[in-house]
TORRO-757912 format. One record per atom (N, C-alpha, C): chain; x, y, z; residue number from 1; atom name. Coordinates in steps of 0.05 Angstrom, whole numbers, plus 32768, in hexadecimal, padded with zeros to 4 digits. Layout:
N
[pt 'A' [X Y Z] NUM 'CA'];
...
***
This chain:
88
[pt 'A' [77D2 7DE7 82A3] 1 'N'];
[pt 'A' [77B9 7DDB 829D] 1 'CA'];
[pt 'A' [77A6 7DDC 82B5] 1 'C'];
[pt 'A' [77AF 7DDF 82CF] 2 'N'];
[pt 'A' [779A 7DE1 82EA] 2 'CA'];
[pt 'A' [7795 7DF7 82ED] 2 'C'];
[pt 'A' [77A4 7E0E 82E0] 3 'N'];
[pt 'A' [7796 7E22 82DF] 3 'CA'];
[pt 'A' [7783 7E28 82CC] 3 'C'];
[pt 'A' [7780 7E1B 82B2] 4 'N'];
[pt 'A' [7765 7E1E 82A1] 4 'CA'];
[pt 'A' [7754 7E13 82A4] 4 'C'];
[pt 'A' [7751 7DFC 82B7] 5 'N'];
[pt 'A' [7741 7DE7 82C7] 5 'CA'];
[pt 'A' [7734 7E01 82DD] 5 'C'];
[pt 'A' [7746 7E0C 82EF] 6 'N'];
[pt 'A' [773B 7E19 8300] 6 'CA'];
[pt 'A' [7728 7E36 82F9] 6 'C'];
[pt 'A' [7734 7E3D 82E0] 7 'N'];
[pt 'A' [7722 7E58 82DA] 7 'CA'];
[pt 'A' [7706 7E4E 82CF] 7 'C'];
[pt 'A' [770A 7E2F 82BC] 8 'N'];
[pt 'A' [76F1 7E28 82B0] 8 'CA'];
[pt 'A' [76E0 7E20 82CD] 8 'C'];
[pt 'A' [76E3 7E12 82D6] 9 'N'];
[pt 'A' [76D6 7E0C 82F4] 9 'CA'];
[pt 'A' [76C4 7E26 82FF] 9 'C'];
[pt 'A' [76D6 7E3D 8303] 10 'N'];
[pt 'A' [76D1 7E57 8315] 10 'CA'];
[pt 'A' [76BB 7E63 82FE] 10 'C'];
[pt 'A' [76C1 7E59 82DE] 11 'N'];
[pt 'A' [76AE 7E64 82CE] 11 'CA'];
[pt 'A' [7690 7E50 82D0] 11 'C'];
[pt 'A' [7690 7E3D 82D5] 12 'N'];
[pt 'A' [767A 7E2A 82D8] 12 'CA'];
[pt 'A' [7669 7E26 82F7] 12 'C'];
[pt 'A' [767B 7E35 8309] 13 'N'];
[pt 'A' [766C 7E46 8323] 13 'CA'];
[pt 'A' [765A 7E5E 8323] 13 'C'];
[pt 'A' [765A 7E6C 830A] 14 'N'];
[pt 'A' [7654 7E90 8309] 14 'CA'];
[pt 'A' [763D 7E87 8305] 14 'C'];
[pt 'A' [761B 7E93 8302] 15 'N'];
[pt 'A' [760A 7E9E 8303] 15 'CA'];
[pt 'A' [7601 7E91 82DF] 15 'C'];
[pt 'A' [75E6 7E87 82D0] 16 'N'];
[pt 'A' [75E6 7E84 82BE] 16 'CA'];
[pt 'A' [75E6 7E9D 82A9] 16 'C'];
[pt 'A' [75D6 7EAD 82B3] 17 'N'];
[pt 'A' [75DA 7EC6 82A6] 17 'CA'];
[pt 'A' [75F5 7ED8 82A5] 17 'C'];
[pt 'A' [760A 7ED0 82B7] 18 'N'];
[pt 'A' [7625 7EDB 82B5] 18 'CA'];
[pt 'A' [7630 7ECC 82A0] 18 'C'];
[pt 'A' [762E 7EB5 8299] 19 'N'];
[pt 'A' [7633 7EA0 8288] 19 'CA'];
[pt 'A' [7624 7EA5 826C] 19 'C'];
[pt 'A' [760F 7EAE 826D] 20 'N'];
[pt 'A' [7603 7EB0 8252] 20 'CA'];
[pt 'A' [760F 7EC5 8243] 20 'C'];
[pt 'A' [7618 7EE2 824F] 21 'N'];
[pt 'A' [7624 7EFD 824B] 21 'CA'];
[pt 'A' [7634 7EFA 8248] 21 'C'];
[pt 'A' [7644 7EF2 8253] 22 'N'];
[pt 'A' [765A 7EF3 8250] 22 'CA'];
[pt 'A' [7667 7EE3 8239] 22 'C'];
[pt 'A' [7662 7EC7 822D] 23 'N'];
[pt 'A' [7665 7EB1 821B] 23 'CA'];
[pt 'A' [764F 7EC4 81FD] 23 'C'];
[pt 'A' [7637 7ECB 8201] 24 'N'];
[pt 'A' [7630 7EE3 81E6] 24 'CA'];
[pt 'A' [763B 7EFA 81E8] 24 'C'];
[pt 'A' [764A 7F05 81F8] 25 'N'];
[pt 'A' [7656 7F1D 81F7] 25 'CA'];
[pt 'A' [7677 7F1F 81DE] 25 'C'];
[pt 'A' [7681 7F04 81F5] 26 'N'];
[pt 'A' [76A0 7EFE 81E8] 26 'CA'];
[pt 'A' [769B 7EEE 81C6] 26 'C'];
[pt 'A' [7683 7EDA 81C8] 27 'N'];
[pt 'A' [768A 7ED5 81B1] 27 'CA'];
[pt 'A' [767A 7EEC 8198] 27 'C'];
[pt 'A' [7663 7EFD 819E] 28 'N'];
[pt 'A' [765F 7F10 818C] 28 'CA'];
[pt 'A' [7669 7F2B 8188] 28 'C'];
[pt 'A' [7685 7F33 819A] 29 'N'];
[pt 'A' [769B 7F40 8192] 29 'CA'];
[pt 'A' [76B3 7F31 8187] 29 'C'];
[pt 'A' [76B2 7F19 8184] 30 'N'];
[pt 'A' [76CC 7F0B 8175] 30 'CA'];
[pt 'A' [76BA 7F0D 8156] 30 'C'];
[pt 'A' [76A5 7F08 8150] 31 'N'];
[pt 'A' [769A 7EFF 813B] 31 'CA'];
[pt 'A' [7694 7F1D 812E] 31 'C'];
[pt 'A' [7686 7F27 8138] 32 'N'];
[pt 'A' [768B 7F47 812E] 32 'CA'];
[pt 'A' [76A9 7F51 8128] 32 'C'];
[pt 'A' [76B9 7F4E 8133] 33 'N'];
[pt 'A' [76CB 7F59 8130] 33 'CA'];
[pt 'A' [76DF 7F4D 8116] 33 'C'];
[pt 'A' [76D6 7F34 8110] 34 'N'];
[pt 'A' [76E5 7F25 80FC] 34 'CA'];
[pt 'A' [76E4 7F34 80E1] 34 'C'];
[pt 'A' [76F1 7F2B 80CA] 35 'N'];
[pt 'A' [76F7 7F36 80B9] 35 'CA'];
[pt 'A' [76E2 7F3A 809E] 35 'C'];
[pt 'A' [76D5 7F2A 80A5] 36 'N'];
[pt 'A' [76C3 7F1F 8099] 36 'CA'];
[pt 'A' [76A8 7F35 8097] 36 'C'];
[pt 'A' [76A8 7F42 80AC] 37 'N'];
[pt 'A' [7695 7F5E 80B8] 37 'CA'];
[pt 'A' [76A6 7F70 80B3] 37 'C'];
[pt 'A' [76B7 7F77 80AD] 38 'N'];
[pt 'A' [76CE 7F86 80AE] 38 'CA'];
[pt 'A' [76CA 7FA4 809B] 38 'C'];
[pt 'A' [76B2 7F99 8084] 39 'N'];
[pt 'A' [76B4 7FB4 8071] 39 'CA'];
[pt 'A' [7695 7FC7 807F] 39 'C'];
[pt 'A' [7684 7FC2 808D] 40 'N'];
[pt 'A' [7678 7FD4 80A5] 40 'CA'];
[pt 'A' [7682 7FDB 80C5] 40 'C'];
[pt 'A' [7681 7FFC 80BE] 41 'N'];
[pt 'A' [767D 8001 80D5] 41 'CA'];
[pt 'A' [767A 7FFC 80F0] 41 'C'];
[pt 'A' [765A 7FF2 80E9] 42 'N'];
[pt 'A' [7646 7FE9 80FB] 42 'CA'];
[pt 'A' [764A 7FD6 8107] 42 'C'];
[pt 'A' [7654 7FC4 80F7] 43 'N'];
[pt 'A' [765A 7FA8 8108] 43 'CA'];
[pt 'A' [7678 7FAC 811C] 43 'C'];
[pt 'A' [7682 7FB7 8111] 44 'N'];
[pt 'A' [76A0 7FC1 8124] 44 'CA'];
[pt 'A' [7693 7FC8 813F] 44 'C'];
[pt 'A' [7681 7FE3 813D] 45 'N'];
[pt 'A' [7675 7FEC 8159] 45 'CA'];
[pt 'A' [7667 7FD9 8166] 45 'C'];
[pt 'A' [765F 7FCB 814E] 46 'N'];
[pt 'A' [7648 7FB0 8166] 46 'CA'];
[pt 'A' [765B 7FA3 8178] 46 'C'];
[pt 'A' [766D 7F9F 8170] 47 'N'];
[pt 'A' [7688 7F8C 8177] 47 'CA'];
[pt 'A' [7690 7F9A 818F] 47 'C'];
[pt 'A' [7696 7FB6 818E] 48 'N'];
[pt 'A' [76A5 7FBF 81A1] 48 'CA'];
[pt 'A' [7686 7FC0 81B7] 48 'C'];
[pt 'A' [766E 7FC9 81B0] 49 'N'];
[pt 'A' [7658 7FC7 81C7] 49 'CA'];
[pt 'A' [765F 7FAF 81D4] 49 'C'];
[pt 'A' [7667 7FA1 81C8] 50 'N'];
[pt 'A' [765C 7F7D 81DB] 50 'CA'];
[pt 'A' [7677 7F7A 81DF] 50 'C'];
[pt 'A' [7690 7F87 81DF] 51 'N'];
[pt 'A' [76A8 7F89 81E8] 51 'CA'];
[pt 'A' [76A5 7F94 8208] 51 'C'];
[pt 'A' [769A 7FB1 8204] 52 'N'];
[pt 'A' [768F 7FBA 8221] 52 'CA'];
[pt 'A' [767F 7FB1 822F] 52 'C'];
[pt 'A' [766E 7FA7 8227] 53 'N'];
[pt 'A' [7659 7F9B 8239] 53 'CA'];
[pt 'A' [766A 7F7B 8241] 53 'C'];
[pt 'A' [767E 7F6B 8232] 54 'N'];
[pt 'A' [7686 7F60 8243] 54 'CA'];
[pt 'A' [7698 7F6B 8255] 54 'C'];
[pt 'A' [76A5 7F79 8259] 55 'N'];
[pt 'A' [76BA 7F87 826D] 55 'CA'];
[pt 'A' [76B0 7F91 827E] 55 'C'];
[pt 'A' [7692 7FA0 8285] 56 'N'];
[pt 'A' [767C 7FAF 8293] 56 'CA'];
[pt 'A' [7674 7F91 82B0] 56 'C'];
[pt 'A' [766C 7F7A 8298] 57 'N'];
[pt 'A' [7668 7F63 82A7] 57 'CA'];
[pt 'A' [7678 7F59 82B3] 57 'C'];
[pt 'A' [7693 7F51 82AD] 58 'N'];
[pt 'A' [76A8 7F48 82BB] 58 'CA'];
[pt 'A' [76AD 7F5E 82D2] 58 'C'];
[pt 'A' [76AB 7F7D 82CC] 59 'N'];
[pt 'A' [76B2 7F8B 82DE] 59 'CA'];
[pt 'A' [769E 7F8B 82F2] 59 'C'];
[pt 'A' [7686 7F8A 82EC] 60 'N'];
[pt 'A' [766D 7F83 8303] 60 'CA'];
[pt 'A' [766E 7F71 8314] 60 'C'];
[pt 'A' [767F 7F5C 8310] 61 'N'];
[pt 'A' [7678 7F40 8317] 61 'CA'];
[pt 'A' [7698 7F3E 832C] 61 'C'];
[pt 'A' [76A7 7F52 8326] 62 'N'];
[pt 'A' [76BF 7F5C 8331] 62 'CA'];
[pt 'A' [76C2 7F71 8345] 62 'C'];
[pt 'A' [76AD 7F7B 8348] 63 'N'];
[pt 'A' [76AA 7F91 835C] 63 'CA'];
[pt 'A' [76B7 7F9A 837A] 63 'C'];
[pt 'A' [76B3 7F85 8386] 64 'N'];
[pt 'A' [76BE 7F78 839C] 64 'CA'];
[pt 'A' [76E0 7F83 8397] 64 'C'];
[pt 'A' [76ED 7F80 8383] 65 'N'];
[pt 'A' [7708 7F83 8389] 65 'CA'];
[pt 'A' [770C 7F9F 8374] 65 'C'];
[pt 'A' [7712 7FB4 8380] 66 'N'];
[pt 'A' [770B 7FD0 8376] 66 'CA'];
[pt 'A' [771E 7FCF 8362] 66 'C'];
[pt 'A' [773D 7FC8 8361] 67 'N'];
[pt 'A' [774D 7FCB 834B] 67 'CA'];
[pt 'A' [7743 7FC4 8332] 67 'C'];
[pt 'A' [7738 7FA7 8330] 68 'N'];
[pt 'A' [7732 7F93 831C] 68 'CA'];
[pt 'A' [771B 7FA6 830E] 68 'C'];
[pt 'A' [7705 7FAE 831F] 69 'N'];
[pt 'A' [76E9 7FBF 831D] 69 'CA'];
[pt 'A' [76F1 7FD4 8310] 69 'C'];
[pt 'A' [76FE 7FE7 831A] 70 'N'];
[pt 'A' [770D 7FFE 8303] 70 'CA'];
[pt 'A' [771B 7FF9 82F0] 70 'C'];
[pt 'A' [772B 7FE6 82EB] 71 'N'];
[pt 'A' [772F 7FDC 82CD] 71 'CA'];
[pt 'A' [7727 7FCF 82C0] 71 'C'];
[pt 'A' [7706 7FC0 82C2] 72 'N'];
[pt 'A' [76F9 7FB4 82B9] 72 'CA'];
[pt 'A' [76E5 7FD1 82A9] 72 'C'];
[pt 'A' [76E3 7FE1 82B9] 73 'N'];
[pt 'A' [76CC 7FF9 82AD] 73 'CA'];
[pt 'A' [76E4 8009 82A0] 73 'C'];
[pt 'A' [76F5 800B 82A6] 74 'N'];
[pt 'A' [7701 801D 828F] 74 'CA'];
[pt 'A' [770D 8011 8274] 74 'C'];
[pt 'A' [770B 8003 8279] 75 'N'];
[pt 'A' [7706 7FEA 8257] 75 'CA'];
[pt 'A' [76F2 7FF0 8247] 75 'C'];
[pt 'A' [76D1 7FEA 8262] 76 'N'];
[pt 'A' [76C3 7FE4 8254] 76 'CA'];
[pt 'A' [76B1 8009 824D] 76 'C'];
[pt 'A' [76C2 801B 825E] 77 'N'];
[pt 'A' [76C0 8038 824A] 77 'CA'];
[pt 'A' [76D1 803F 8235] 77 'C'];
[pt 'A' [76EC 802D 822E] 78 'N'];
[pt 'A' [76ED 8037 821B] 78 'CA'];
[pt 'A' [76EE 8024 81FF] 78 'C'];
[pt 'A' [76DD 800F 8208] 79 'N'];
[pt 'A' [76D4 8005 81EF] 79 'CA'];
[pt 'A' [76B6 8008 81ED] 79 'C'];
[pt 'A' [76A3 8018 81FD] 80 'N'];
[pt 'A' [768D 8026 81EE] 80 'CA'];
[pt 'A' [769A 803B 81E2] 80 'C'];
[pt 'A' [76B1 8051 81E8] 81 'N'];
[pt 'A' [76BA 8068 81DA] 81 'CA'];
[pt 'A' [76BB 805E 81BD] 81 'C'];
[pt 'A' [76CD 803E 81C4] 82 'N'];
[pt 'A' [76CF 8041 819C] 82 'CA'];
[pt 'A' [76BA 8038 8196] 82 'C'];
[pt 'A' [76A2 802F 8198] 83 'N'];
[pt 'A' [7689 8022 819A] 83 'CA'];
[pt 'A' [7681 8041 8194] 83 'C'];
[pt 'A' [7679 8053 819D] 84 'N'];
[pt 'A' [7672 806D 818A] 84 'CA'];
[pt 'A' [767B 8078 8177] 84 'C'];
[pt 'A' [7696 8079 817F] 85 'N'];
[pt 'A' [76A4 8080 8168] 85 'CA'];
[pt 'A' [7699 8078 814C] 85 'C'];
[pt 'A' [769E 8053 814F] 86 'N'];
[pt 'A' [7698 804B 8137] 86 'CA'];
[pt 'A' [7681 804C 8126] 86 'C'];
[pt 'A' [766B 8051 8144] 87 'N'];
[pt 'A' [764B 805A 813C] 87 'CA'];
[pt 'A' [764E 8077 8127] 87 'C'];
[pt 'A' [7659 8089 812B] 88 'N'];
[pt 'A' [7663 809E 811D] 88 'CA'];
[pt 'A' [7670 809D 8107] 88 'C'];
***
């Protein structure tokens, strides 16, 4: 439990705009992605856009520690890949 105390904390330190992206990013790839959207396309790729763009952000905001930074962008390239894909 002090560790979900401590991440919410370290999340209530970040930047308001790191906060705003990141909270519409995660919840309009959970909501796109639900089943409910499920018989378009379109909404799948929207899902996976705002999938990348949150992983792009976390990886931006991660920079500083090069491991974390490279597997934050290679997430968030290969969920624009299926993000085209699905555009297709």
């Amino acid at each position: 439990m002090q560790r979900v105390k401590f991440m919410w904390k370290l999340f209530l330190n970040q930047p308001v705009w790191f906060k705003a992206v990141i909270t519409i990013t995660f919840l309009t790839s959970i909501i796109f992605s639900s089943s409910y959207f499920s018989e378009n396309d379109y909404y799948e790729g929207i899902s996976k856009l705002a999938a990348a763009l949150f992983f792009g952000v976390c990886g931006y905001k991660t920079r500083r520690n090069r491991q974390t930074f490279i597997i934050f962008f290679i997430l968030s390239a290969f969920c624009l890949l299926i993000a085209i894909w699905a555009f297709l």
